[in-house]
LUMSE-208434 format. One record per residue (C-alpha): x, y, z; residue in one letter. Coordinates in steps of 0.1 Angstrom, whole numbers, padded with zeros to 4 digits, always signed. Layout:
residues N
XYZa ...
***
This chain:
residues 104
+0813+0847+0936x +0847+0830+0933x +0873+0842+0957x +0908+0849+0947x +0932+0822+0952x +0958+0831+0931x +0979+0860+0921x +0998+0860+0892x +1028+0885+0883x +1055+0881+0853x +1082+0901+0836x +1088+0923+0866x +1125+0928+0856x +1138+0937+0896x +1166+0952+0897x +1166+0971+0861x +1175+1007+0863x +1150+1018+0839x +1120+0995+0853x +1095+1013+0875x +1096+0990+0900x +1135+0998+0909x +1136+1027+0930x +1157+1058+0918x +1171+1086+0937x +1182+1118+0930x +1215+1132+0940x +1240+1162+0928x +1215+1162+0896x +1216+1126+0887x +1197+1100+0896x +1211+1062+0906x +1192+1035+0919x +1184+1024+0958x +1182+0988+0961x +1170+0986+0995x +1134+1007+0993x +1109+1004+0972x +1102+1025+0942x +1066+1043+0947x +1049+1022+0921x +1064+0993+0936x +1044+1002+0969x +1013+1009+0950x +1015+0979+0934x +1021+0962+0972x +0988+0985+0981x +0966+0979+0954x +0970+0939+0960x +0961+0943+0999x +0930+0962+0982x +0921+0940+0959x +0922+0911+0982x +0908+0932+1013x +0877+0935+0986x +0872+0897+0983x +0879+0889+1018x +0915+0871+1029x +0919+0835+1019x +0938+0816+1037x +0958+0797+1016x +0964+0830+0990x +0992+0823+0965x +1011+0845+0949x +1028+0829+0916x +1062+0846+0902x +1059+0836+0867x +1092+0845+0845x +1118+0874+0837x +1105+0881+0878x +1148+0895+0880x +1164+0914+0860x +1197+0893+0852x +1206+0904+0821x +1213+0946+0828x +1217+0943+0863x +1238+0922+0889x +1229+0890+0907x +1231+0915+0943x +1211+0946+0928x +1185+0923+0916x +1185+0903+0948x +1179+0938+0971x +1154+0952+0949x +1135+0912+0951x +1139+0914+0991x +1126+0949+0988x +1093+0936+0967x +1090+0910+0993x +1090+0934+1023x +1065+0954+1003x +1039+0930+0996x +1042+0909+1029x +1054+0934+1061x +1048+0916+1094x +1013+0938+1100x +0999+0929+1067x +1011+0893+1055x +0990+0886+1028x +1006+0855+1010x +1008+0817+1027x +1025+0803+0997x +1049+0819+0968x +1061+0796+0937x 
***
């Protein structure tokens, strides 16, 4: 069987208030956005990749490819969106558990 060389995500939207992936708080009743922690699908997504490619044994030269609309640029600003990207980051690739040797 093939092994996974490549992993391809688009249309993420970081840093959207209403996107899964943005993680929301709750405070006084209302909820607002915190742009330095992942949301918890965001760290299942992070998980289920570190599965998936536990499963097929680590390649070393695994790619991961960012493939459009991977910010949200149009709802939020240029900062939120670049925390809640450095956030996604830090999910999928913490010192312990690197998984990618290459992201385009």
């Amino acid at each position: 069987m093939a092994r996974i060389k490549y992993i391809c995500l688009s249309d993420l939207h970081l840093g959207d208030d209403n996107s899964l992936l943005t993680n929301l708080v709750q405070e006084n009743g209302r909820f607002r956005a915190e742009y330095t922690q992942p949301s918890p699908v965001l760290a299942r997504l992070s998980d289920a990749l570190h599965d998936l490619c536990a499963r097929d044994g680590h390649h070393p030269e695994l790619a991961l490819i960012l493939n459009g609309d991977i910010l949200e640029l149009a709802l939020a600003d240029m900062n939120e969106a670049a925390m809640v990207f450095e956030s996604f980051i830090c999910a999928l690739m913490p010192r312990e558990r690197e998984l990618f040797q290459k992201i385009y």
